[in-house]
Structure formats: structure tokens, C-alpha cells
FIKOLZA-1660 file (N, C-alpha, C; in steps of 0.1 Angstrom, whole numbers, plus 5000, padded with zeros to 4 digits):
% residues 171
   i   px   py   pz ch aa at
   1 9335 6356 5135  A  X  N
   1 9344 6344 5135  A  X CA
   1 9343 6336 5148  A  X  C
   2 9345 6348 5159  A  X  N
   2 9340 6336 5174  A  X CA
   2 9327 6331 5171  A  X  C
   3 9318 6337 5170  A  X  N
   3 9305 6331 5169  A  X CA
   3 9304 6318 5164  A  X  C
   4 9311 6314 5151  A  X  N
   4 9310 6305 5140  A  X CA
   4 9317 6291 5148  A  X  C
   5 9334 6296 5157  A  X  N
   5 9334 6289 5163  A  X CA
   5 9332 6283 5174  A  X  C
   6 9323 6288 5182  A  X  N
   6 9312 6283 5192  A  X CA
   6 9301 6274 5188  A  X  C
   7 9301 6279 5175  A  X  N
   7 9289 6273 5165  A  X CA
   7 9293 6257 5164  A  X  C
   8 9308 6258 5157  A  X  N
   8 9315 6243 5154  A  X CA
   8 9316 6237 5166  A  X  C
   9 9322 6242 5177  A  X  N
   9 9322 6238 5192  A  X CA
   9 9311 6229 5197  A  X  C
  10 9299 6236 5197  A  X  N
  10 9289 6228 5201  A  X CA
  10 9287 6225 5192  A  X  C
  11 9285 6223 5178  A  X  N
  11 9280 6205 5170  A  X CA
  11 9293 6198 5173  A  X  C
  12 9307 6195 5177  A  X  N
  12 9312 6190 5180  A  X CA
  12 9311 6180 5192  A  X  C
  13 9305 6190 5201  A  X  N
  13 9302 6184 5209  A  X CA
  13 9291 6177 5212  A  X  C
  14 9282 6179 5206  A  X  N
  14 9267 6174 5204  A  X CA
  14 9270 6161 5196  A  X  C
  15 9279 6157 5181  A  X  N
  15 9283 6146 5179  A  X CA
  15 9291 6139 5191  A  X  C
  16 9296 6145 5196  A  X  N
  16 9304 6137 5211  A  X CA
  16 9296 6130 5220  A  X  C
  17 9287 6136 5224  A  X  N
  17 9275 6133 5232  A  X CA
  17 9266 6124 5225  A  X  C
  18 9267 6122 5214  A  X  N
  18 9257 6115 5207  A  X CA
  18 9263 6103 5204  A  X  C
  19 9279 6099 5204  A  X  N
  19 9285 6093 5202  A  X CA
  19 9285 6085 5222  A  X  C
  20 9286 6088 5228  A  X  N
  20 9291 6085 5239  A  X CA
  20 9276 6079 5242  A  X  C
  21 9260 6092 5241  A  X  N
  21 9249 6079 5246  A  X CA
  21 9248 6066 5236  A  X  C
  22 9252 6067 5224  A  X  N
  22 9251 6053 5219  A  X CA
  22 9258 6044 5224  A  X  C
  23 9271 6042 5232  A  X  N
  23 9275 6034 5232  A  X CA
  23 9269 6030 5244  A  X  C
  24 9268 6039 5260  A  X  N
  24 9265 6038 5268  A  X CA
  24 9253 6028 5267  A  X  C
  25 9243 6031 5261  A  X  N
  25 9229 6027 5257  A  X CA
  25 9231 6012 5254  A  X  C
  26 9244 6008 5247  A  X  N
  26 9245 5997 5235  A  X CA
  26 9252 5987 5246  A  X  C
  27 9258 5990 5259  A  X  N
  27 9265 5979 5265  A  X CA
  27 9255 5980 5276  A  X  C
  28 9256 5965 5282  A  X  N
  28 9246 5961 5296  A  X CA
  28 9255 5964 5308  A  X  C
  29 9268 5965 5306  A  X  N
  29 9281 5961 5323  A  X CA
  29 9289 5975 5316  A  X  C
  30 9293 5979 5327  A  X  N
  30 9307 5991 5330  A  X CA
  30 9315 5985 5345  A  X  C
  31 9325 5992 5343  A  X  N
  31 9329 5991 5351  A  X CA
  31 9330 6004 5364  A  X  C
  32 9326 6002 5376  A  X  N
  32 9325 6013 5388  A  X CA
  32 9337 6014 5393  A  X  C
  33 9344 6025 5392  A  X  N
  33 9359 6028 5399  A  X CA
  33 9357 6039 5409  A  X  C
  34 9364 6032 5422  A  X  N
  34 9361 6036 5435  A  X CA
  34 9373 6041 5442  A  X  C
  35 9375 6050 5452  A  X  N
  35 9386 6048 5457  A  X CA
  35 9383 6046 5470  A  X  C
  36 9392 6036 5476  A  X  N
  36 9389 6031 5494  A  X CA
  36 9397 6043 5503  A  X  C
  37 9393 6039 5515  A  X  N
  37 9401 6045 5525  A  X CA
  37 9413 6048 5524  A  X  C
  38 9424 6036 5519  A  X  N
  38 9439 6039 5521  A  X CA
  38 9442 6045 5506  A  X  C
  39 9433 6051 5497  A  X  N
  39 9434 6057 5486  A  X CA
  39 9435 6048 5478  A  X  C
  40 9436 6036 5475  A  X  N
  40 9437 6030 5468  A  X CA
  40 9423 6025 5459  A  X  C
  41 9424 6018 5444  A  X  N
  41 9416 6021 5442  A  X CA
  41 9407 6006 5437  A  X  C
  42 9393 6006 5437  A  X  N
  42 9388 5993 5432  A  X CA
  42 9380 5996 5422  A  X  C
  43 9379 5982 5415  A  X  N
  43 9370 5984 5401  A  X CA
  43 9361 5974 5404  A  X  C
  44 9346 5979 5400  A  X  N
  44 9338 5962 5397  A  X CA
  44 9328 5964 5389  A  X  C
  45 9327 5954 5382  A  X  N
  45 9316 5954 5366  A  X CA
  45 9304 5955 5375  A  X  C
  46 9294 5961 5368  A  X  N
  46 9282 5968 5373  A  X CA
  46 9270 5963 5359  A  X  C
  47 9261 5960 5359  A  X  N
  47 9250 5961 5354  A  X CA
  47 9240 5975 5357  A  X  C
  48 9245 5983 5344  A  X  N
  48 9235 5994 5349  A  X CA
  48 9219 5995 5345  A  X  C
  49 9210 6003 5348  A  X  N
  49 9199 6000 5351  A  X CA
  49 9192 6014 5343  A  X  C
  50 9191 6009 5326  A  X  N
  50 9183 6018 5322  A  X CA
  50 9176 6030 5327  A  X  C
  51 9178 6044 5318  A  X  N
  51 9173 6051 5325  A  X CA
  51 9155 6052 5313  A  X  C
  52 9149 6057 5317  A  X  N
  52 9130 6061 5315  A  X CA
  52 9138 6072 5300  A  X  C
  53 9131 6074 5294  A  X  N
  53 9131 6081 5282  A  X CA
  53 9124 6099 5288  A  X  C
  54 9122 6099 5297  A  X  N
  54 9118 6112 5303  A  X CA
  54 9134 6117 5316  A  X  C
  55 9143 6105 5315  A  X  N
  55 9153 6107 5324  A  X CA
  55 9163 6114 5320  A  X  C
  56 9176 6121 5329  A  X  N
  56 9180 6125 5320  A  X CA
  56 9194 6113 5317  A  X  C
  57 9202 6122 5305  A  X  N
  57 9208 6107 5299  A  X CA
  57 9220 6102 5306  A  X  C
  58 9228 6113 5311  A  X  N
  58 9238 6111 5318  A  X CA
  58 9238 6113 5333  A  X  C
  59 9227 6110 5340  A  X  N
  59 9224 6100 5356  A  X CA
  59 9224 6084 5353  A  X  C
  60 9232 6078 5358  A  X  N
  60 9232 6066 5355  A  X CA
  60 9237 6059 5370  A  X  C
  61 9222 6049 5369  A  X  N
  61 9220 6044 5381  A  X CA
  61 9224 6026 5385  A  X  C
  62 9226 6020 5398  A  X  N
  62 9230 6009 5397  A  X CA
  62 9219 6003 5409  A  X  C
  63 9217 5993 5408  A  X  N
  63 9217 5984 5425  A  X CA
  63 9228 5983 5431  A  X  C
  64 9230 5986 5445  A  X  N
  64 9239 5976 5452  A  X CA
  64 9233 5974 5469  A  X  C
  65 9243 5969 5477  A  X  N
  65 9239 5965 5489  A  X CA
  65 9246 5975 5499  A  X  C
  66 9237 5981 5505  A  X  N
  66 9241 5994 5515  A  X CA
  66 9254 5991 5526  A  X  C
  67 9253 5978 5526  A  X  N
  67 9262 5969 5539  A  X CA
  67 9277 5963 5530  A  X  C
  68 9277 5972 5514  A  X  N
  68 9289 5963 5510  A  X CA
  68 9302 5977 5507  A  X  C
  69 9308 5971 5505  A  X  N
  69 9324 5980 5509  A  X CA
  69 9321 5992 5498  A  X  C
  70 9317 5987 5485  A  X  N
  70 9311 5995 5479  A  X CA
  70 9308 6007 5480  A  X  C
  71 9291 6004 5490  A  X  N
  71 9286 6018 5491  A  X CA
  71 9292 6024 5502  A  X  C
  72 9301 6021 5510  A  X  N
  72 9308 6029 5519  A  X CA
  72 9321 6039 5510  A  X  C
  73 9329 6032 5501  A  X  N
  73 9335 6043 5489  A  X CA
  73 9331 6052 5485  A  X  C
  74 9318 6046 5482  A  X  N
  74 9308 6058 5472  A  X CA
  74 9301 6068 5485  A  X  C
  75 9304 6069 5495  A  X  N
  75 9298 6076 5504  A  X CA
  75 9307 6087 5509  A  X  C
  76 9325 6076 5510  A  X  N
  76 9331 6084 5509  A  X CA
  76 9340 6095 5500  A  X  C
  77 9334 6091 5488  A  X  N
  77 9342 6099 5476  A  X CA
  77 9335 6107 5472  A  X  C
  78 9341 6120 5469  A  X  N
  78 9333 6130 5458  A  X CA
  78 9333 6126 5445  A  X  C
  79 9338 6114 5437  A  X  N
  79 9340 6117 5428  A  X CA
  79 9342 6098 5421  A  X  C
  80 9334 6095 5414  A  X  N
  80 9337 6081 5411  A  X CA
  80 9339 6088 5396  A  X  C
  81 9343 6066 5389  A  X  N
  81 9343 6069 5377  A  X CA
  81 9337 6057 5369  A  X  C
  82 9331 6055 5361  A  X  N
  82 9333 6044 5348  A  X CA
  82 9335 6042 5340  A  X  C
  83 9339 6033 5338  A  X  N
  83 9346 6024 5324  A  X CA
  83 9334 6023 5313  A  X  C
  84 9331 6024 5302  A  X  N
  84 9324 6016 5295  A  X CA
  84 9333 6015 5278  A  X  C
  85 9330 5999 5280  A  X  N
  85 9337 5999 5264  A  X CA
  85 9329 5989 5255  A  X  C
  86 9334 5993 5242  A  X  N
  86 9327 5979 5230  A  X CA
  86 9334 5974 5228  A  X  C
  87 9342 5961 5228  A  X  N
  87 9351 5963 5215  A  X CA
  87 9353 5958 5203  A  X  C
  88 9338 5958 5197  A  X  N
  88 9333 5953 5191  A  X CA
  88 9333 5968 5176  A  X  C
  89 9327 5977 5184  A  X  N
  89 9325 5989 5177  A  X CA
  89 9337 5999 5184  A  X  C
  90 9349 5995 5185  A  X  N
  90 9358 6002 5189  A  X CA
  90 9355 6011 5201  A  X  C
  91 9348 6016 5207  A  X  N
  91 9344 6023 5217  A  X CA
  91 9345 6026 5230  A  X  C
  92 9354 6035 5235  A  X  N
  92 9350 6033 5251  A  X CA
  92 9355 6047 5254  A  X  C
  93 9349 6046 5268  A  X  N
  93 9347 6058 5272  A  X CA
  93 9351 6059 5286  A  X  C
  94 9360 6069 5293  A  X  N
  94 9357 6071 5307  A  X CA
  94 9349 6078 5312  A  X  C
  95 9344 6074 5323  A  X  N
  95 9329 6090 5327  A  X CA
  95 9336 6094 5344  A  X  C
  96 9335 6104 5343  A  X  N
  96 9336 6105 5363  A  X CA
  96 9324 6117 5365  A  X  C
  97 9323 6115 5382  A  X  N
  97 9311 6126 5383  A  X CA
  97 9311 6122 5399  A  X  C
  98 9300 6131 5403  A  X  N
  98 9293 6127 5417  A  X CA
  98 9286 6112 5417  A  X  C
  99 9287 6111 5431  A  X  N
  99 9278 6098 5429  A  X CA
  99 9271 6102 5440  A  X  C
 100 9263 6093 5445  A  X  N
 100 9254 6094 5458  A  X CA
 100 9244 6079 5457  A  X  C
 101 9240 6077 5471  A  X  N
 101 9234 6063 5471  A  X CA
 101 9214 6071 5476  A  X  C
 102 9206 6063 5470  A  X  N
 102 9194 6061 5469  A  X CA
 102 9191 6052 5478  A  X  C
 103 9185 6054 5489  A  X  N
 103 9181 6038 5499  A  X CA
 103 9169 6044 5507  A  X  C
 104 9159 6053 5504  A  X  N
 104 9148 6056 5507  A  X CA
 104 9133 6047 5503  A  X  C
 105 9128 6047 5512  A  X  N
 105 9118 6034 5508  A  X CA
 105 9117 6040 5490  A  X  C
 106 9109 6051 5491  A  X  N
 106 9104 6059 5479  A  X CA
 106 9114 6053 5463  A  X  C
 107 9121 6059 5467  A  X  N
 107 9135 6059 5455  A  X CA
 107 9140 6038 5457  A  X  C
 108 9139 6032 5463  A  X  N
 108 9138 6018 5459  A  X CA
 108 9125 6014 5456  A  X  C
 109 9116 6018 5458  A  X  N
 109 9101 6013 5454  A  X CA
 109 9103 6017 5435  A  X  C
 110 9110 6031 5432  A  X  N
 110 9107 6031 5416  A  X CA
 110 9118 6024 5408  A  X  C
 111 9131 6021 5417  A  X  N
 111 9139 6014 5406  A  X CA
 111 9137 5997 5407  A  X  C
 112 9130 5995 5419  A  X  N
 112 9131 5984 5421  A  X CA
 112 9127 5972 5411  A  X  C
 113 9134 5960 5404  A  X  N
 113 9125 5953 5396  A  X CA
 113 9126 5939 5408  A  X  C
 114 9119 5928 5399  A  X  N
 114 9121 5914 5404  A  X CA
 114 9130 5906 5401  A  X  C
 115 9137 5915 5392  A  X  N
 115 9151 5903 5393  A  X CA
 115 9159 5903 5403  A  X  C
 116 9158 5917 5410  A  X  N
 116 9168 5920 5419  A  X CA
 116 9168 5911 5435  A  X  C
 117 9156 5905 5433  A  X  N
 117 9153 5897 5443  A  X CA
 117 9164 5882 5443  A  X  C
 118 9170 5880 5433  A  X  N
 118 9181 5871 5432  A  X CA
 118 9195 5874 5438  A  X  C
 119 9191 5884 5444  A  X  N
 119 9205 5890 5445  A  X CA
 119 9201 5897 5460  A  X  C
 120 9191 5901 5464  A  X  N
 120 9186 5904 5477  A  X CA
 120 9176 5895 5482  A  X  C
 121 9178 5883 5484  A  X  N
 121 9161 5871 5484  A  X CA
 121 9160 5877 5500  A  X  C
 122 9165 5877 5508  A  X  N
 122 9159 5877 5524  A  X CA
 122 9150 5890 5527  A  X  C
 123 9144 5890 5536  A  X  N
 123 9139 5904 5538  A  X CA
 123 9149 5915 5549  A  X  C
 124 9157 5910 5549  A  X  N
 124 9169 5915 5557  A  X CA
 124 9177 5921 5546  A  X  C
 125 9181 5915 5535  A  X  N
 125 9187 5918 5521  A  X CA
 125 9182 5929 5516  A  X  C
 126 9169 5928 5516  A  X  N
 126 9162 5938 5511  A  X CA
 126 9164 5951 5513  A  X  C
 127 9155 5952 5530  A  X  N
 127 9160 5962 5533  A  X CA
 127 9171 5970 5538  A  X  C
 128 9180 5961 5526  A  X  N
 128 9196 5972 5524  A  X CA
 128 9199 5975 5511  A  X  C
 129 9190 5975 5504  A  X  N
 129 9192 5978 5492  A  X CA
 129 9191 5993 5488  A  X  C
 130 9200 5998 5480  A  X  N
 130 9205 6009 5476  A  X CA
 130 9206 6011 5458  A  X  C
 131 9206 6024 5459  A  X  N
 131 9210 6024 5442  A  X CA
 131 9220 6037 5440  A  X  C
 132 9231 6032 5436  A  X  N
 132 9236 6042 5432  A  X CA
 132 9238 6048 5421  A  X  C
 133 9235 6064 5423  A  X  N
 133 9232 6072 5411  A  X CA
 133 9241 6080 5408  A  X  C
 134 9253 6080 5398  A  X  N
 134 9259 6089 5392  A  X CA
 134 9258 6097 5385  A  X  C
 135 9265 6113 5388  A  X  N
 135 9259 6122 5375  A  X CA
 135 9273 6123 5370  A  X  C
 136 9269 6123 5360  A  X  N
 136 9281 6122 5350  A  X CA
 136 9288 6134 5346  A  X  C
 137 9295 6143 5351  A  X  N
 137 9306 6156 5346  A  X CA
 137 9315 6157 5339  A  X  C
 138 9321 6147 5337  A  X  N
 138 9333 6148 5326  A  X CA
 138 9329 6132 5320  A  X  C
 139 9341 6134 5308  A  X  N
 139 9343 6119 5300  A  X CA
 139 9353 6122 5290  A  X  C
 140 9359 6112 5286  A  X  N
 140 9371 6107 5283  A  X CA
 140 9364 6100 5270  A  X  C
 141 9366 6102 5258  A  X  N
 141 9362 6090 5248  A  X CA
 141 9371 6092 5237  A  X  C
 142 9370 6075 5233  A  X  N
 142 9379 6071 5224  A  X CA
 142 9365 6061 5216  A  X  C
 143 9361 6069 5202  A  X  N
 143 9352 6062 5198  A  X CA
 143 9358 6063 5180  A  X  C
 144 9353 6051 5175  A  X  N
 144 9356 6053 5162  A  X CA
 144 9352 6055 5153  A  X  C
 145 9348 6069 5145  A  X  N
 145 9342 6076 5136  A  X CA
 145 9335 6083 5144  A  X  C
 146 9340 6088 5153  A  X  N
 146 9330 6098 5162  A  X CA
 146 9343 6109 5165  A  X  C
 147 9353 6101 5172  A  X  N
 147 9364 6112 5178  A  X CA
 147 9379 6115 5166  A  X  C
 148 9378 6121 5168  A  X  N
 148 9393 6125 5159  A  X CA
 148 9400 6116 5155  A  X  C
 149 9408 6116 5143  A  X  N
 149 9418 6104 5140  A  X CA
 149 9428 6114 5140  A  X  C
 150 9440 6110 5144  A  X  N
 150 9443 6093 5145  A  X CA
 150 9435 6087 5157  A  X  C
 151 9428 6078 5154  A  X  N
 151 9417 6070 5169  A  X CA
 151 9429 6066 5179  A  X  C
 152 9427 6065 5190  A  X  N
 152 9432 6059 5200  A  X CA
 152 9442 6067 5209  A  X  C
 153 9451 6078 5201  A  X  N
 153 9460 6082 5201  A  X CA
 153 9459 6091 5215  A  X  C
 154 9448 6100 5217  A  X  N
 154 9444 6108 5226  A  X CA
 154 9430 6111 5227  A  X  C
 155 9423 6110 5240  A  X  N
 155 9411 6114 5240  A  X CA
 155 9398 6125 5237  A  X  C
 156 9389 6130 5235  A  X  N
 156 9382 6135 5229  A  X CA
 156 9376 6134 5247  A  X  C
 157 9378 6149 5255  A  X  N
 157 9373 6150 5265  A  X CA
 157 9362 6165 5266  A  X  C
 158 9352 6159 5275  A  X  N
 158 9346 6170 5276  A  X CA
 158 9339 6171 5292  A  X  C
 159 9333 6187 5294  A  X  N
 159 9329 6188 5305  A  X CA
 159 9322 6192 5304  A  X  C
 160 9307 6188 5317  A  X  N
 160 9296 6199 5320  A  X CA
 160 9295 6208 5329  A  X  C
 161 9295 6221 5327  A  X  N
 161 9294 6234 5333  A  X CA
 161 9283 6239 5341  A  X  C
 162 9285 6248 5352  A  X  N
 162 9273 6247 5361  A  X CA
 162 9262 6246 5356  A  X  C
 163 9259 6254 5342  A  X  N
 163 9244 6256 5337  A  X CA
 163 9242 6242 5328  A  X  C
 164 9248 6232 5332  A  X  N
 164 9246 6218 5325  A  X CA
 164 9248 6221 5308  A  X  C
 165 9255 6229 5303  A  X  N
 165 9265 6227 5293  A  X CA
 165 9279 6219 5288  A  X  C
 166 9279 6211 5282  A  X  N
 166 9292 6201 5278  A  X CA
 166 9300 6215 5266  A  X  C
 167 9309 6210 5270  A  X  N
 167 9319 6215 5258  A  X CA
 167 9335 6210 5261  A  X  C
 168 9339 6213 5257  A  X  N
 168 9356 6204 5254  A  X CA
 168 9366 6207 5266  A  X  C
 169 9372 6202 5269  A  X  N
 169 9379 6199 5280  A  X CA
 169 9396 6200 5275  A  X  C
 170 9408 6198 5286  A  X  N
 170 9417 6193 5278  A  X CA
 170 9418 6177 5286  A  X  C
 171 9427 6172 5277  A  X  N
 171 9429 6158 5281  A  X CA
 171 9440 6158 5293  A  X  C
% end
């Protein structure tokens, strides 16, 4: 009987996960939640930056500028979060995890595209460009026909375990 329900466990959670990369996948902006020095906390819409189909799914990476208030949060915190919602397909999700900033020539030479040149034109700009990469450990989702009904009511959380195992969490 345990067995069976470990069994249910993980396809549960495997639809969870399946449910959460679609949506992720399906929106272009989240929101990056940070907390500053005096603990307090900031949010800002983020354009995230596809990951490669050999990546894994839940690192999810950004541009930003090494010199902005930003990456000094994310330097100081163990632990960010994001927003992503549809609400279109009823969907959203919270994610929190490690974050860390990327600003080695190497690691901006592979994410780097040309649009981002609109947003760093100088060569001073440039060379402060960063990407921050979060790994994603927990999440919060409220999806519809994915998470439990009654929808909205309470979240459908889950966690990844040292051996990079998801499974259910409490809320």
C-alpha cells in the first residue's frame, strides 16, 4: 500500500511539474521578488530568457545590470522568488530558490543576444552586464485543471530534495 502511494505521489507530482513548465514556458514576464537591506521587499517584471532544450527546466535565467540595486539584493539574499501568472488560463504560480549572478566574460558571451544591446548600448553598459540565474526549490501553484479543486482556495506546493526530487510540500 505505501508503495502504491509513492506511486500516486509522484504522478501527482509529475502532473504538477508538467502543469507549472507549461505555464512558465507560455508567459514572456514574471515577476522577481527581492528583499533589500532594511528587509523590505521589491518586485520587478523581468523578461526571462528561454532556456536550450538540453537545459535544465527549472534554472531560469534573466539579464540585468551588475551596477543596479537589483543585483546587489540578489547577492545579498539566499533566497529570491517569482511570480508567474496567466490570467488567461487561470494559472499562476510562486517559485522561490537560490539565485546567483553570471557576469563572467564566458557565461555572458552564451546568453548574450542583440537585443540586449538596447538596453546596454555603451561599452561601459556592457561590461556590466549580468544574468541572473535562479534555481528553482519550491513552488506554490494555483493552476486550473491541474491543482485540486476547489481552484484557488489553497495551493498545490511542492519541493526539491537534495537528490533533485520534487514531491509535496505543505502550504
Amino acid at each position: 500500500m505505501a508503495d502504491l502511494q509513492q506511486a500516486l505521489c509522484a504522478d501527482d507530482a509529475r502532473g504538477y511539474l508538467e502543469g507549472a513548465a507549461k505555464l512558465v514556458a507560455h508567459v514572456q514576464f514574471c515577476w522577481l521578488v527581492t528583499t533589500d537591506a532594511l528587509d523590505g521587499t521589491n518586485a520587478r517584471p523581468m523578461g526571462r530568457i528561454l532556456h536550450h532544450h538540453d537545459q535544465h527546466a527549472w534554472i531560469i535565467r534573466f539579464v540585468t545590470d551588475m551596477r543596479s540595486k537589483k543585483a546587489a539584493e540578489i547577492l545579498r539574499s539566499e533566497t529570491i522568488g517569482l511570480i508567474v501568472q496567466d490570467d488567461a488560463q487561470q494559472a499562476f504560480a510562486w517559485l522561490t530558490g537560490s539565485a546567483g549572478l553570471l557576469g563572467g566574460f564566458e557565461d555572458v558571451r552564451r546568453y548574450w543576444k542583440d537585443a540586449y544591446a538596447a538596453y546596454f548600448p555603451s561599452p561601459e553598459d556592457q561590461a556590466n552586464v549580468a544574468f541572473v540565474e535562479v534555481r528553482v526549490e519550491r513552488m506554490a501553484l494555483w493552476i486550473k485543471g491541474v491543482t485540486p479543486e476547489p481552484f484557488g482556495i489553497r495551493p498545490t506546493c511542492l519541493e526539491r530534495d537534495a537528490d533533485n526530487t520534487w514531491h509535496s510540500a505543505p502550504a
